[in-house]
PyMOL Python script that loads the backbone (N, CA, C, O; Angstrom):
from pymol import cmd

cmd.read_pdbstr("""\
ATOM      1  N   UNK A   1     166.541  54.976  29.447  1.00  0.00           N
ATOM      2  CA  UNK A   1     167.025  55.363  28.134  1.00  0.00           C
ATOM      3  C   UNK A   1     168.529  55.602  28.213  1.00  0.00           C
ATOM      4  O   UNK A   1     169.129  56.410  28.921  1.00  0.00           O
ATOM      5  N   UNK A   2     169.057  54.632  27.241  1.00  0.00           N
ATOM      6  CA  UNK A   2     170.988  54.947  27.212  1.00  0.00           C
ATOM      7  C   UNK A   2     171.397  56.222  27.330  1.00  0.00           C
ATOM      8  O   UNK A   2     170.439  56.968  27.127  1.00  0.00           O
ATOM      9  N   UNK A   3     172.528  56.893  27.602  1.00  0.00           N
ATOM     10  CA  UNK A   3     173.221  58.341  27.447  1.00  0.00           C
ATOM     11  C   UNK A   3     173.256  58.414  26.069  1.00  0.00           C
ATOM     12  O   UNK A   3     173.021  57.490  25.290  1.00  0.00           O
ATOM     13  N   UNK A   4     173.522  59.409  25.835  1.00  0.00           N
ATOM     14  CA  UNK A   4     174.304  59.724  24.311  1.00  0.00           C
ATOM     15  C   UNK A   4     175.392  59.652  24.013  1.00  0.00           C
ATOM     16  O   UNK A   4     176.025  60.633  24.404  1.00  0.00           O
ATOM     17  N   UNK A   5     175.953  58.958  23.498  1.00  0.00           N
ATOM     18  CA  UNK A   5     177.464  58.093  23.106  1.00  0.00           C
ATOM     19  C   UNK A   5     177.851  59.388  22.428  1.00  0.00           C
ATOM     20  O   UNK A   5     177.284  60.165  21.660  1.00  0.00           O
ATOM     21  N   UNK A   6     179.525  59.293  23.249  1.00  0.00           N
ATOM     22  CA  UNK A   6     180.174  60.647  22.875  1.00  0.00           C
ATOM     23  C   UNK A   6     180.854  59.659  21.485  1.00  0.00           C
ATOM     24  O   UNK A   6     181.218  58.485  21.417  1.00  0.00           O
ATOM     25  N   UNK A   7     180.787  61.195  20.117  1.00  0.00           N
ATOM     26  CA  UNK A   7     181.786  60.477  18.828  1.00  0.00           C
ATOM     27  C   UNK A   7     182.745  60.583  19.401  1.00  0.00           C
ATOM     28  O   UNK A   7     183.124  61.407  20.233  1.00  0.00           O
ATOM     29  N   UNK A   8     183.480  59.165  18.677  1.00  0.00           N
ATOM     30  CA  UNK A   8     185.259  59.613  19.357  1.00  0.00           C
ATOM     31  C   UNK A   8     186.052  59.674  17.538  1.00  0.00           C
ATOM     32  O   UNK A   8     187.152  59.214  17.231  1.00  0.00           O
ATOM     33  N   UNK A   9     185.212  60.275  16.757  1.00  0.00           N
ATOM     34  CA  UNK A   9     186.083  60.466  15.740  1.00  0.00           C
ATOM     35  C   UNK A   9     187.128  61.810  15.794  1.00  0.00           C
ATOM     36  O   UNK A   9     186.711  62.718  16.512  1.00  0.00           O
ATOM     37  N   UNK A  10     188.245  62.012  15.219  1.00  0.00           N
ATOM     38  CA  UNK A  10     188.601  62.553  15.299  1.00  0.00           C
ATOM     39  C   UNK A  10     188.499  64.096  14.895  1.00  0.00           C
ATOM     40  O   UNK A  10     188.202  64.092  13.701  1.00  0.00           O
ATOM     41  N   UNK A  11     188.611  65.412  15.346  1.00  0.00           N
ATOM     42  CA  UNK A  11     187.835  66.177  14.592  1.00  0.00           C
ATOM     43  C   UNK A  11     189.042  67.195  14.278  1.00  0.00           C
ATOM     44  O   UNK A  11     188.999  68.394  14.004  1.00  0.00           O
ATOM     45  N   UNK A  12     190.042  66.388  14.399  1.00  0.00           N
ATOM     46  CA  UNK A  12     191.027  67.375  13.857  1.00  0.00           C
ATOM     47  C   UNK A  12     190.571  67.429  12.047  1.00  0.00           C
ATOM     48  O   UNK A  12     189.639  66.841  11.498  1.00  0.00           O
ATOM     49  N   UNK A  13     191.957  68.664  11.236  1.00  0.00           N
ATOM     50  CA  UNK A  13     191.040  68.058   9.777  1.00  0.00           C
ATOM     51  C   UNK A  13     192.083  67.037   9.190  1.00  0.00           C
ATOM     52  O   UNK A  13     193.123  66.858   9.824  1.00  0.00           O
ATOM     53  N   UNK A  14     191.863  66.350   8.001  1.00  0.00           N
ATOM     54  CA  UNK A  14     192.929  65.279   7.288  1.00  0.00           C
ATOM     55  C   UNK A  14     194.403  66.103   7.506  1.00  0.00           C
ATOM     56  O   UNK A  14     194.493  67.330   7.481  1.00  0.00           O
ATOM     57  N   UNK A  15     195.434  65.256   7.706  1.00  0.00           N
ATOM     58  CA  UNK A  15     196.886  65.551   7.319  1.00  0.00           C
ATOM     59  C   UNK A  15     196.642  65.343   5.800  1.00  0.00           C
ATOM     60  O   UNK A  15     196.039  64.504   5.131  1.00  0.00           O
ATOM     61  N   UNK A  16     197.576  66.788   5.458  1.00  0.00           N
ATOM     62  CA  UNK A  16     197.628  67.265   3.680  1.00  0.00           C
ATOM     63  C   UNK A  16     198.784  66.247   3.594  1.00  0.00           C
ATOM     64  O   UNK A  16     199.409  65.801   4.556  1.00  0.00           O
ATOM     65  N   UNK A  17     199.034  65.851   1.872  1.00  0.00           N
ATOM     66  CA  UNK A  17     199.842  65.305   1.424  1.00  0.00           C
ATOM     67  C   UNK A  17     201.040  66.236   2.054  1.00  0.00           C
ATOM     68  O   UNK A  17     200.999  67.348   2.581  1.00  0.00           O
ATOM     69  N   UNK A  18     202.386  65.117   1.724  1.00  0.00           N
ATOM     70  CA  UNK A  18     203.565  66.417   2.134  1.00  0.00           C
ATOM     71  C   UNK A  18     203.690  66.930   0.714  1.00  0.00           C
ATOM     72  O   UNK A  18     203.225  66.419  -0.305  1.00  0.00           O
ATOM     73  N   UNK A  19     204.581  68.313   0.869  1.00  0.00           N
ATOM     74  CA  UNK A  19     205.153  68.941  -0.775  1.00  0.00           C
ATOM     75  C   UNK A  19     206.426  68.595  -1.144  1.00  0.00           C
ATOM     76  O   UNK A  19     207.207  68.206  -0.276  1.00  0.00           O
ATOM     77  N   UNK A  20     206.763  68.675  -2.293  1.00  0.00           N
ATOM     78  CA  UNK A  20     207.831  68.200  -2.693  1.00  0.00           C
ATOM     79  C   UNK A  20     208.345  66.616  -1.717  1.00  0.00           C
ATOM     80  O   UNK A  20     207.542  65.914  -1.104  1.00  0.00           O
ATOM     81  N   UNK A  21     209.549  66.411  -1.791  1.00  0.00           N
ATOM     82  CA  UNK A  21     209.805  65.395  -2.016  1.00  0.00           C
ATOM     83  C   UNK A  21     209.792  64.426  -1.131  1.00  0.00           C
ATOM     84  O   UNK A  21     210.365  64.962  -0.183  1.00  0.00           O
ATOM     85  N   UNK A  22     209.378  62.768  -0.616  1.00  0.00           N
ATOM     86  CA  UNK A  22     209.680  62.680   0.919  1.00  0.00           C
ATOM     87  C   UNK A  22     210.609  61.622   0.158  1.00  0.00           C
ATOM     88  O   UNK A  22     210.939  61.425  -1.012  1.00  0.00           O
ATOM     89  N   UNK A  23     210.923  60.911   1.675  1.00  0.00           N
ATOM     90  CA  UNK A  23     211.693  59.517   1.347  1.00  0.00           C
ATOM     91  C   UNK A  23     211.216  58.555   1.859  1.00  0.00           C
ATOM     92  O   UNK A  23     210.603  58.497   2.925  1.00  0.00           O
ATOM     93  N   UNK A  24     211.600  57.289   0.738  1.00  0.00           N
ATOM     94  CA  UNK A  24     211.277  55.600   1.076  1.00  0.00           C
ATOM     95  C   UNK A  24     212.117  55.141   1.531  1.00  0.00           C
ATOM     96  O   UNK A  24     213.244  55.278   1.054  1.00  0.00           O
ATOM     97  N   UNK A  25     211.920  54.561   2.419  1.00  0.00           N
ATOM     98  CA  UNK A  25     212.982  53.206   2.256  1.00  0.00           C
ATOM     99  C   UNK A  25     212.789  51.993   2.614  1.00  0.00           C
ATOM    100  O   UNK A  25     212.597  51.581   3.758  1.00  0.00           O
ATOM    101  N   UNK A  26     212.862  51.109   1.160  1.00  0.00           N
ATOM    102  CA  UNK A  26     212.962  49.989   0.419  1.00  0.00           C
ATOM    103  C   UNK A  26     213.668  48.674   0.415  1.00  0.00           C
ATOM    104  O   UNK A  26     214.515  48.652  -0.479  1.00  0.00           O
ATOM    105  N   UNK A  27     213.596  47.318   1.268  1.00  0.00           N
ATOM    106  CA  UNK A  27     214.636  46.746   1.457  1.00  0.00           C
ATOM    107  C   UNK A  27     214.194  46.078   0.184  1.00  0.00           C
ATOM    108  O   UNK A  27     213.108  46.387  -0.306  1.00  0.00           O
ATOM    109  N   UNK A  28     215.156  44.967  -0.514  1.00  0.00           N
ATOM    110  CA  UNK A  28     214.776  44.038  -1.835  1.00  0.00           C
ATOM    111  C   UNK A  28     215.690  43.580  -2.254  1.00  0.00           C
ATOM    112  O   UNK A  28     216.743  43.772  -1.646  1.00  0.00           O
ATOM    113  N   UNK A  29     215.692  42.903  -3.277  1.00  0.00           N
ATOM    114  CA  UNK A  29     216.700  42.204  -4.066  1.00  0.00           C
ATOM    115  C   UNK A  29     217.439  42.619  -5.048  1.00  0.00           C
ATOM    116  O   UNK A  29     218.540  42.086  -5.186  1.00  0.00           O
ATOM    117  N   UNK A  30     217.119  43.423  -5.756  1.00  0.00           N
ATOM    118  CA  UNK A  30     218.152  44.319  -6.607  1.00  0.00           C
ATOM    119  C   UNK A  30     217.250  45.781  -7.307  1.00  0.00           C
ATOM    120  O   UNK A  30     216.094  45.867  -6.894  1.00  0.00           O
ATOM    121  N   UNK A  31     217.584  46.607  -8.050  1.00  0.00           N
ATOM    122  CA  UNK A  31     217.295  47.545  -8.250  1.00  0.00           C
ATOM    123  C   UNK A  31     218.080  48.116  -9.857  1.00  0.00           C
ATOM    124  O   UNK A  31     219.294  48.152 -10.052  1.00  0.00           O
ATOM    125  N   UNK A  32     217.212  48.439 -10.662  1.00  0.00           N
ATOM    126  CA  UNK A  32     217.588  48.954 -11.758  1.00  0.00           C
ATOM    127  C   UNK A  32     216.861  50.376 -11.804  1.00  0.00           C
ATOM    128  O   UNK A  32     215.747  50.560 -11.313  1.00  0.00           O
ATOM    129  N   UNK A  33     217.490  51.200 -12.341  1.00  0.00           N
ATOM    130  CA  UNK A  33     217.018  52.527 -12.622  1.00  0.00           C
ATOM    131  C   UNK A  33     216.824  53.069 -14.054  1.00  0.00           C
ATOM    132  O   UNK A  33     217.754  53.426 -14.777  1.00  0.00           O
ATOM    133  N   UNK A  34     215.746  53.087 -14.328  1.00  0.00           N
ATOM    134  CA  UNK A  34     215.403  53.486 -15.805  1.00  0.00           C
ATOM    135  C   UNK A  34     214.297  54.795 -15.948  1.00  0.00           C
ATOM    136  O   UNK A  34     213.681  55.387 -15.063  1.00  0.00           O
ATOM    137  N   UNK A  35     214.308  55.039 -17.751  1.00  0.00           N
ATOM    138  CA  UNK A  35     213.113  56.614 -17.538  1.00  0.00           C
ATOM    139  C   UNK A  35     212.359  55.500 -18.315  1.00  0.00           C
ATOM    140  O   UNK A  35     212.820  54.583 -18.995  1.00  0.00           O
ATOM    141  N   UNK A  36     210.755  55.909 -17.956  1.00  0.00           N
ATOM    142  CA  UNK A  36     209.513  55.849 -18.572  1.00  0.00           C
ATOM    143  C   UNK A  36     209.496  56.655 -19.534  1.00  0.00           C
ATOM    144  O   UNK A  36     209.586  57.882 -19.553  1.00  0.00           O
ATOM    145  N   UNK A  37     209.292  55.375 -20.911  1.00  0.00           N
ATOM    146  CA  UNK A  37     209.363  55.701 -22.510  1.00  0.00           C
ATOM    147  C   UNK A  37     207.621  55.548 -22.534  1.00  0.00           C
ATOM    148  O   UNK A  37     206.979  54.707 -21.904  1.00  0.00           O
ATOM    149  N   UNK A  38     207.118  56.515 -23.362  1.00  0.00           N
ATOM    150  CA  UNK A  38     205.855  57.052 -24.093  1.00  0.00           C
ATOM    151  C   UNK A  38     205.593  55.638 -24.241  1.00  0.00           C
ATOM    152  O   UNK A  38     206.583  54.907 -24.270  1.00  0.00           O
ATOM    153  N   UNK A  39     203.893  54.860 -24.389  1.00  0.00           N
ATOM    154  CA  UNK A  39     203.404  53.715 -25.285  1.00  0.00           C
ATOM    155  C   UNK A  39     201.956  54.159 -25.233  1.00  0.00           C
ATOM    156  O   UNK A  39     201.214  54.169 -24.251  1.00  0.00           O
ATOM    157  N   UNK A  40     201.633  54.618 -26.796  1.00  0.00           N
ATOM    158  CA  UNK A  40     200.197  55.100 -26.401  1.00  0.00           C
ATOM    159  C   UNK A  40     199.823  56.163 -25.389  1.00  0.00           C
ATOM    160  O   UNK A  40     200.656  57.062 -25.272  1.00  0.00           O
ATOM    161  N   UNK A  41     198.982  56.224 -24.804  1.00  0.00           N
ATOM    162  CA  UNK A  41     198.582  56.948 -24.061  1.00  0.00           C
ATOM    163  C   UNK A  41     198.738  56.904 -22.473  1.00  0.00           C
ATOM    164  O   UNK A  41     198.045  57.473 -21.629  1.00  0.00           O
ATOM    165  N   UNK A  42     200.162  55.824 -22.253  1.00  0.00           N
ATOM    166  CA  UNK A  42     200.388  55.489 -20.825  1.00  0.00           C
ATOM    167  C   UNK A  42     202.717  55.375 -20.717  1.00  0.00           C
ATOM    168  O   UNK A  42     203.664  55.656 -21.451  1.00  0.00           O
ATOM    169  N   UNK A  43     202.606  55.089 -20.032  1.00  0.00           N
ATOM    170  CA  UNK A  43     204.126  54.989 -20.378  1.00  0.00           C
ATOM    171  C   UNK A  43     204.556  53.243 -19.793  1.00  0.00           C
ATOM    172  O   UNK A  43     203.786  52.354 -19.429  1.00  0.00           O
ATOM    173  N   UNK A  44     205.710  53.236 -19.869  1.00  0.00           N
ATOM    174  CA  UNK A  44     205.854  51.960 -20.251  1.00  0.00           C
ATOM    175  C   UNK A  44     207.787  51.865 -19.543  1.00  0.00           C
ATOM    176  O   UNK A  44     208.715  52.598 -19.885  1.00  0.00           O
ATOM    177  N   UNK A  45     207.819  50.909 -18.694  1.00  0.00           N
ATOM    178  CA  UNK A  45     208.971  50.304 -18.388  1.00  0.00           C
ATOM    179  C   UNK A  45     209.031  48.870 -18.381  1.00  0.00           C
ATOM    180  O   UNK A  45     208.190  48.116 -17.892  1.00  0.00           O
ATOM    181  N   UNK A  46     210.808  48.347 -19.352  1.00  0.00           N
ATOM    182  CA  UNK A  46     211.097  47.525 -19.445  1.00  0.00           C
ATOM    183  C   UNK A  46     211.922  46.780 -18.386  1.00  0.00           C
ATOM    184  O   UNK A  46     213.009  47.302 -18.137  1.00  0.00           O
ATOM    185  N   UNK A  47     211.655  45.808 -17.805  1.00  0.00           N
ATOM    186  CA  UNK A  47     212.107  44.841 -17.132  1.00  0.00           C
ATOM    187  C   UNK A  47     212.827  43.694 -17.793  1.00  0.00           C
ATOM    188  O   UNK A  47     212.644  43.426 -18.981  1.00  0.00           O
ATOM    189  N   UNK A  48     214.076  42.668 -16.608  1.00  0.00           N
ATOM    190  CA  UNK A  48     214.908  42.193 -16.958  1.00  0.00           C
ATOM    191  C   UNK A  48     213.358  40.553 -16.825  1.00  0.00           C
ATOM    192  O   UNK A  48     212.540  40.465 -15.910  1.00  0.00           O
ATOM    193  N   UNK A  49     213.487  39.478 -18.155  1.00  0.00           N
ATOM    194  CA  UNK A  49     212.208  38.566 -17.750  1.00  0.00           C
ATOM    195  C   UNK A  49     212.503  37.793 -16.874  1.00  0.00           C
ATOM    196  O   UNK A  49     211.599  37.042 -16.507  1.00  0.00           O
ATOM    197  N   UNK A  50     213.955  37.660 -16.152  1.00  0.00           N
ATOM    198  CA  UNK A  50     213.539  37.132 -15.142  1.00  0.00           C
ATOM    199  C   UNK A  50     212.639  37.389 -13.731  1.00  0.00           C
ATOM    200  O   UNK A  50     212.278  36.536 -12.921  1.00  0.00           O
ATOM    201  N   UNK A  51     212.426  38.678 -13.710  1.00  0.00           N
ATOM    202  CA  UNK A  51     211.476  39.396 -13.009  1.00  0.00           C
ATOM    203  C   UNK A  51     210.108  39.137 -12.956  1.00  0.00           C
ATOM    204  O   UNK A  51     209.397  39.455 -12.002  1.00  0.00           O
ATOM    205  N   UNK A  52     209.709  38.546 -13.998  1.00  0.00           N
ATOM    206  CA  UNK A  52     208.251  37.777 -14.569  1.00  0.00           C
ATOM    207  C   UNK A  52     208.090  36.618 -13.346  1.00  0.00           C
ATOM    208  O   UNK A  52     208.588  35.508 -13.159  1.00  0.00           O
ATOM    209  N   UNK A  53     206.963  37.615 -12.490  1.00  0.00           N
ATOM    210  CA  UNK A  53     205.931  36.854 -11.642  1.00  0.00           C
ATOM    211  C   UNK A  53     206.763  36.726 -10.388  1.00  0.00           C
ATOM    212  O   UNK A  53     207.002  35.721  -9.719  1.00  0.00           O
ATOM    213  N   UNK A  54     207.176  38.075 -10.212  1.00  0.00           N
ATOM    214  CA  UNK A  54     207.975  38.194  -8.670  1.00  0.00           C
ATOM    215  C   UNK A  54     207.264  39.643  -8.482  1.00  0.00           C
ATOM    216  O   UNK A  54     207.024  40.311  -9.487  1.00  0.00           O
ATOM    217  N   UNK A  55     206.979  40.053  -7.380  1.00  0.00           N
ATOM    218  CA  UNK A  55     206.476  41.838  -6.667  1.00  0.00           C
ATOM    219  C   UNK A  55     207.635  42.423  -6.980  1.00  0.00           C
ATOM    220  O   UNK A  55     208.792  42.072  -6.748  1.00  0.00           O
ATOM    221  N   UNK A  56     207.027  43.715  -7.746  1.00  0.00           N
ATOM    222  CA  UNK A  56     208.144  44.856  -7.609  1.00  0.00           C
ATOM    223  C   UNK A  56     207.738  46.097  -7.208  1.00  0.00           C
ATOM    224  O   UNK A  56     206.536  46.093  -6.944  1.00  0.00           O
ATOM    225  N   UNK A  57     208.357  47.340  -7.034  1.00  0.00           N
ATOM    226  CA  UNK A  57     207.661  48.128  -6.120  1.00  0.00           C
ATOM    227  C   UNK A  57     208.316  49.231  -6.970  1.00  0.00           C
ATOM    228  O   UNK A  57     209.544  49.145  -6.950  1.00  0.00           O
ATOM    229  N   UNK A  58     207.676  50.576  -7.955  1.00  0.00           N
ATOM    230  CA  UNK A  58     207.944  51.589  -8.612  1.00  0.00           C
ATOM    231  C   UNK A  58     207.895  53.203  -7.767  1.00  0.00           C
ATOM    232  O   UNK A  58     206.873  53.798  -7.423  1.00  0.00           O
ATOM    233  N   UNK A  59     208.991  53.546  -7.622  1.00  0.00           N
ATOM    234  CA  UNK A  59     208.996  54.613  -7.188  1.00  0.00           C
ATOM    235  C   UNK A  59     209.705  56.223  -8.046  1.00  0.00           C
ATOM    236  O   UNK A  59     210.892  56.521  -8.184  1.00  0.00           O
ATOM    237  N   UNK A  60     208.836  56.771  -8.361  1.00  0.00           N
ATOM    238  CA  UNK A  60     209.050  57.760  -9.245  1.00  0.00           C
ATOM    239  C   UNK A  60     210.030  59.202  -8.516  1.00  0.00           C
ATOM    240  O   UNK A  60     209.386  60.015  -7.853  1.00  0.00           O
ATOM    241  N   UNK A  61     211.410  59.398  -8.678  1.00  0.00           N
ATOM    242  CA  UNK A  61     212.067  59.990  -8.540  1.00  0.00           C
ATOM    243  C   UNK A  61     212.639  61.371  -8.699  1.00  0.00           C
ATOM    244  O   UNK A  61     213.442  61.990  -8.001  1.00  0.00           O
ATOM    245  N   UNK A  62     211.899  61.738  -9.995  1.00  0.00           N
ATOM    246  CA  UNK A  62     211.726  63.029 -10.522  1.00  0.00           C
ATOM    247  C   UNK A  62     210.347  63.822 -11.275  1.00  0.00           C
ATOM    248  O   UNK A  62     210.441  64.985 -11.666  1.00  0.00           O
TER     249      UNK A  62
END
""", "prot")
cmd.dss("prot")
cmd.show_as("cartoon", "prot")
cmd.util.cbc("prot")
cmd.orient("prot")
């Protein structure tokens, strides 16, 4: 009959989110900075259309 397989999960507990603020950093192609205007029940940022159907990556600042 096999041994009993030791868990190798970890039993520390989860790392908490951090507080307040951390930092990214972002390499890319250009960067505009704008505030999120109200639409309905979600908010809403406008982009330049040449941006239409390229990855962009939103990072909320305040």
């Amino acid at each position: 009959m096999p041994a009993e397989k030791k868990s190798i999960k970890n039993q520390d507990p989860p790392a908490e989110a951090p507080q307040g603020k951390v930092k990214f950093e972002v390499y890319g192609e250009e960067m505009i900075e704008k505030e999120v205007r109200l639409s309905g029940n979600s908010g809403r940022v406008y982009l330049p259309p040449d941006w239409v159907n390229h990855r962009v990556k939103i990072i909320r600042i305040d």
